[in-house]
BASESE-323884 format. One record per residue: residue number from 0; residue in one letter; x, y, z of N, C-alpha, C in turn. Coordinates in Angstrom, 1 decimal, always signed. Example, Ala and Ser with C-alpha at 12.3 -4.5 7.8 and 13.67 -1.06 7.14 Angstrom:
<atoms>
+-----+---+--------+--------+--------+--------+--------+--------+--------+--------+--------+
!   k ! r !   n_xx !   n_yy !   n_zz !  ca_xx !  ca_yy !  ca_zz !   c_xx !   c_yy !   c_zz !
+-----+---+--------+--------+--------+--------+--------+--------+--------+--------+--------+
!   0 ! a !  +13.2 !   -5.7 !   +7.8 !  +12.3 !   -4.5 !   +7.8 !  +13.2 !   -3.3 !   +7.8 !
!   1 ! s !  +12.8 !   -2.2 !   +7.1 !  +13.7 !   -1.1 !   +7.1 !  +12.9 !   +0.0 !   +7.9 !
+-----+---+--------+--------+--------+--------+--------+--------+--------+--------+--------+
</atoms>
This chain:
<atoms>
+-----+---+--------+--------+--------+--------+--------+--------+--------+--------+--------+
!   k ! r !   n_xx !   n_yy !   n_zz !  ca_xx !  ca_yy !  ca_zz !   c_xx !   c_yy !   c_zz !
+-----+---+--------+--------+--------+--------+--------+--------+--------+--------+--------+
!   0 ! x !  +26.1 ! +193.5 ! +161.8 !  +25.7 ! +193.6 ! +160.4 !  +26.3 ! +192.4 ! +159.6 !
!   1 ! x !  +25.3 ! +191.7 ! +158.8 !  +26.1 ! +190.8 ! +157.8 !  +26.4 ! +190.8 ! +156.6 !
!   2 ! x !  +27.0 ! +190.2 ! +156.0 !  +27.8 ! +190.4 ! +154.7 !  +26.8 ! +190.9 ! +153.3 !
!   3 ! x !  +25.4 ! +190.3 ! +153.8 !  +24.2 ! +190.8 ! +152.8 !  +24.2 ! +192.4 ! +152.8 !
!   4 ! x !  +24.5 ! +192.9 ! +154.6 !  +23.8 ! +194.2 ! +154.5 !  +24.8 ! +195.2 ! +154.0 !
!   5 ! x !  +26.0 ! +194.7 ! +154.1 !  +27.1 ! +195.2 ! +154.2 !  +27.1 ! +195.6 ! +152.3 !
!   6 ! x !  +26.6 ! +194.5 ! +151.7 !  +27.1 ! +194.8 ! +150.6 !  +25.7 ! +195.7 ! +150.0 !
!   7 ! x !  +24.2 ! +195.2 ! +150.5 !  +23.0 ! +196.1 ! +150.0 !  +23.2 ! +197.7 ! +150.1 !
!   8 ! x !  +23.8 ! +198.2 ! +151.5 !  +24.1 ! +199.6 ! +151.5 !  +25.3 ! +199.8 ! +150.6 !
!   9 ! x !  +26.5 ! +199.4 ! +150.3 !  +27.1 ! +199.8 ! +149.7 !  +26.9 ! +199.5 ! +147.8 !
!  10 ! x !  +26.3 ! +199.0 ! +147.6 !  +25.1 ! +199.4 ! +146.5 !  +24.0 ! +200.5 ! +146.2 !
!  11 ! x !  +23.6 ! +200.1 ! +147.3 !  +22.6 ! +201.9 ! +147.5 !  +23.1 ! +202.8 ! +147.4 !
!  12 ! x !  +24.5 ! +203.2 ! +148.0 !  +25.2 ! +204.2 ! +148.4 !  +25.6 ! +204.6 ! +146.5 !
!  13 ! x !  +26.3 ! +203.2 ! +146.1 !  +26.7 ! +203.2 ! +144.8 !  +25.6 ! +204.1 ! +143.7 !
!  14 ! x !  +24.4 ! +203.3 ! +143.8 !  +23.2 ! +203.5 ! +142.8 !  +22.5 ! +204.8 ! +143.5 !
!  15 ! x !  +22.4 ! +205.5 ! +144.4 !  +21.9 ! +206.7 ! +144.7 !  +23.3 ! +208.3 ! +143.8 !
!  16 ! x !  +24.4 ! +207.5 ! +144.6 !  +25.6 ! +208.6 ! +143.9 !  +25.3 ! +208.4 ! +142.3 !
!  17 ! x !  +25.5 ! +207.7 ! +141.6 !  +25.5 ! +207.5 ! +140.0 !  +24.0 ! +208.2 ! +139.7 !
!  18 ! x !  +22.8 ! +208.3 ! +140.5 !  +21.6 ! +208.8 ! +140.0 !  +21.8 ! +210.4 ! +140.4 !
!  19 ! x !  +22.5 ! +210.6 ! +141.1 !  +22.8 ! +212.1 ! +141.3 !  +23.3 ! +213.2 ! +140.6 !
!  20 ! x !  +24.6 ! +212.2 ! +140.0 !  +25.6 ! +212.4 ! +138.9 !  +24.7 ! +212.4 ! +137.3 !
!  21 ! x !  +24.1 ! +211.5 ! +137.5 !  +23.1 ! +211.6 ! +136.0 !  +21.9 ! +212.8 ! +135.9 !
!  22 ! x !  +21.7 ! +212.7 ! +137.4 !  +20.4 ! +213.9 ! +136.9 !  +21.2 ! +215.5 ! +137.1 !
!  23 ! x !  +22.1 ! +215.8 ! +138.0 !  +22.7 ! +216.6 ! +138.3 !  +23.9 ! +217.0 ! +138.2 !
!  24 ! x !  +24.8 ! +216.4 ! +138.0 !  +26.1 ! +216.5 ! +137.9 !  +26.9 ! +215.9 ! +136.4 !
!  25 ! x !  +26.3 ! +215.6 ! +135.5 !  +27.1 ! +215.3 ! +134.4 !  +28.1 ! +216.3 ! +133.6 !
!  26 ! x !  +28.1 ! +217.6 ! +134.2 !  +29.2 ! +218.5 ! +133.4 !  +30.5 ! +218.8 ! +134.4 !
!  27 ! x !  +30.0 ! +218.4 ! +135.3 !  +31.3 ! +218.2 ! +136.6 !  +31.7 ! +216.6 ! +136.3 !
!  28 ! x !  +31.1 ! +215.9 ! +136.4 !  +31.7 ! +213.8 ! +135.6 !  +32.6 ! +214.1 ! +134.8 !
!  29 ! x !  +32.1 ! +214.4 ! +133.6 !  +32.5 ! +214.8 ! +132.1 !  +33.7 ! +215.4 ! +132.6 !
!  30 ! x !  +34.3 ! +216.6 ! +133.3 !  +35.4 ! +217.4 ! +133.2 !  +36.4 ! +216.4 ! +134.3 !
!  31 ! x !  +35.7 ! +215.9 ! +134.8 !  +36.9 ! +215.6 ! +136.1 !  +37.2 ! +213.9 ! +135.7 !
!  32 ! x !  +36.6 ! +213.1 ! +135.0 !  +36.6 ! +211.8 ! +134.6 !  +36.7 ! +211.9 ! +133.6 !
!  33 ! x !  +37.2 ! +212.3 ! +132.4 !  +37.7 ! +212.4 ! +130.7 !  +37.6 ! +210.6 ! +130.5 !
!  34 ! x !  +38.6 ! +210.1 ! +130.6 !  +38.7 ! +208.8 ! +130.0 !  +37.8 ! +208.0 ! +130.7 !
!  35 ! x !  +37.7 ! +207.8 ! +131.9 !  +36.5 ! +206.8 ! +132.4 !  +35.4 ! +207.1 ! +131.9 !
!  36 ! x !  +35.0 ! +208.8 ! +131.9 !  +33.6 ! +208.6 ! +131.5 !  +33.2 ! +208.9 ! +129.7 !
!  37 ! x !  +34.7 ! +208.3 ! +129.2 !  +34.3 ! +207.8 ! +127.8 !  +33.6 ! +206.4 ! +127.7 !
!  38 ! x !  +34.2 ! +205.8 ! +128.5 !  +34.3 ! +203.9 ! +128.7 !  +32.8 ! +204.0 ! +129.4 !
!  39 ! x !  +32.3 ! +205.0 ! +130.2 !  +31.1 ! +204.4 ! +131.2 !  +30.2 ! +205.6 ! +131.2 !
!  40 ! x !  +29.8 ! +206.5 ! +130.2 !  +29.1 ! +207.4 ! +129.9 !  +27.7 ! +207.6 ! +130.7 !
!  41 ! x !  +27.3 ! +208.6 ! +131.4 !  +26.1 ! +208.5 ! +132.5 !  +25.1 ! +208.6 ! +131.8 !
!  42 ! x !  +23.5 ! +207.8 ! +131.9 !  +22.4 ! +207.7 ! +131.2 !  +21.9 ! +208.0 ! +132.1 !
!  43 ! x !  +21.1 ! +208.7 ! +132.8 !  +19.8 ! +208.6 ! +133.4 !  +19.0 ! +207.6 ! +133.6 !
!  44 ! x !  +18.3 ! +207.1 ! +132.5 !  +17.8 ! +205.8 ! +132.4 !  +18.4 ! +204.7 ! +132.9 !
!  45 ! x !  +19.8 ! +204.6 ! +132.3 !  +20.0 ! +202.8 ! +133.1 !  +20.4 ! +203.3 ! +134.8 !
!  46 ! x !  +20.9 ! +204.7 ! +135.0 !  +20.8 ! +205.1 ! +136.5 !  +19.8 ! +204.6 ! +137.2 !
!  47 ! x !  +18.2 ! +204.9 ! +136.6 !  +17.2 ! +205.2 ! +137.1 !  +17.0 ! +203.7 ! +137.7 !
!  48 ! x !  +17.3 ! +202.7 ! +136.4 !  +17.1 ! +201.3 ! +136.7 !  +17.9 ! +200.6 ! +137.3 !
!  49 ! x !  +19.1 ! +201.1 ! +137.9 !  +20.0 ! +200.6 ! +138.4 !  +19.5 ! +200.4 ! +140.1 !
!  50 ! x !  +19.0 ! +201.6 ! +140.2 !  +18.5 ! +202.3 ! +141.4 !  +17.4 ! +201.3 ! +142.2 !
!  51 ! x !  +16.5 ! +201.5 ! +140.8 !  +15.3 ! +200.4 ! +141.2 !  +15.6 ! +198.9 ! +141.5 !
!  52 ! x !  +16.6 ! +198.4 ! +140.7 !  +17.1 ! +197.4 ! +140.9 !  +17.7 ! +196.9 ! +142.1 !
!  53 ! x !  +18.4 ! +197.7 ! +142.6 !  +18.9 ! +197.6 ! +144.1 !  +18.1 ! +197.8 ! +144.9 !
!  54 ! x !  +16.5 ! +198.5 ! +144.8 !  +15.7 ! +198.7 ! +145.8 !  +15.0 ! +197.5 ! +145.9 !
!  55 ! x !  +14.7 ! +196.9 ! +144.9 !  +13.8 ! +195.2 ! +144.5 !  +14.7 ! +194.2 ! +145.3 !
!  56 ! x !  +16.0 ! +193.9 ! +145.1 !  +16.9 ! +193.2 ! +145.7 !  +16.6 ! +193.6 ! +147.0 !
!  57 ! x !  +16.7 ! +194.9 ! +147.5 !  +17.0 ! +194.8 ! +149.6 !  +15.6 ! +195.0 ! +149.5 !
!  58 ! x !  +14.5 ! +194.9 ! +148.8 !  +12.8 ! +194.6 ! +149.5 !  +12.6 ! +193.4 ! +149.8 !
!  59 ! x !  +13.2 ! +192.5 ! +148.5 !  +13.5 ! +190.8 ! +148.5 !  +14.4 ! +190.2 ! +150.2 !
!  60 ! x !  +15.3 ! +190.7 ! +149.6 !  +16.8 ! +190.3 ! +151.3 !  +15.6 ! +190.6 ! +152.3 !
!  61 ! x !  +15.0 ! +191.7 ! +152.8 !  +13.9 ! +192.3 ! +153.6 !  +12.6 ! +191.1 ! +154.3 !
!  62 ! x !  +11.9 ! +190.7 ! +152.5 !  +11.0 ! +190.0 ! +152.9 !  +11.3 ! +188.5 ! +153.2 !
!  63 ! x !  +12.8 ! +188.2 ! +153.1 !  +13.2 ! +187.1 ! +153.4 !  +13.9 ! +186.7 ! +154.8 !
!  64 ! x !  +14.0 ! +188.3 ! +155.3 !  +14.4 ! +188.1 ! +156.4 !  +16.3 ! +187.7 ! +156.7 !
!  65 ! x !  +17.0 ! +188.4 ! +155.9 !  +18.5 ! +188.3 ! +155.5 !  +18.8 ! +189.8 ! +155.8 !
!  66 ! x !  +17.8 ! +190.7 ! +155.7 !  +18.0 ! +192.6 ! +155.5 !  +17.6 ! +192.8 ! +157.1 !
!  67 ! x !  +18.0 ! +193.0 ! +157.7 !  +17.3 ! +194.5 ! +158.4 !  +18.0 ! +195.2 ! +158.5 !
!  68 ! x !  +16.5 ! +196.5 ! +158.4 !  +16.9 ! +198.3 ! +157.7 !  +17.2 ! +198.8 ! +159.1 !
!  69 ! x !  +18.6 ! +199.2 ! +159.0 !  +19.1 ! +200.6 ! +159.6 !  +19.6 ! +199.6 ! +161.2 !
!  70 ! x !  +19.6 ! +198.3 ! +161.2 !  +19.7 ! +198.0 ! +162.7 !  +20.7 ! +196.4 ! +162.7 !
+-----+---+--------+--------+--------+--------+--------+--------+--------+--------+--------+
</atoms>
């Protein structure tokens, strides 16, 4: 694995948990993170685009031939 893939999955990993937490879990965030999640409040929306954003980047790394998936 190289340092690209290394860091694309641990972005995914990032941006999939934060979309989970926004669609699902914001009253468990809220009670267990008080002060962080004053400072970093969960949107759904910039989740959603966060998400996408990391998928655009590892389709890019992909078609450039820097990514490969799962191997």
């Amino acid at each position: 694995m190289t340092f690209i893939e290394i860091v694309f999955y641990l972005l995914l990993i990032d941006s999939v948990s934060a979309n989970l937490f926004a669609w699902f879990g914001q009253r468990w965030y809220f009670k267990h993170f008080r002060i962080f999640s004053r400072w970093f409040p969960l949107a759904s929306g910039w989740t959603l685009y966060y998400l996408v954003l990391v998928l655009w980047i590892g389709w890019l790394s992909y078609m450039l031939g820097q990514l490969t998936l799962l191997g």
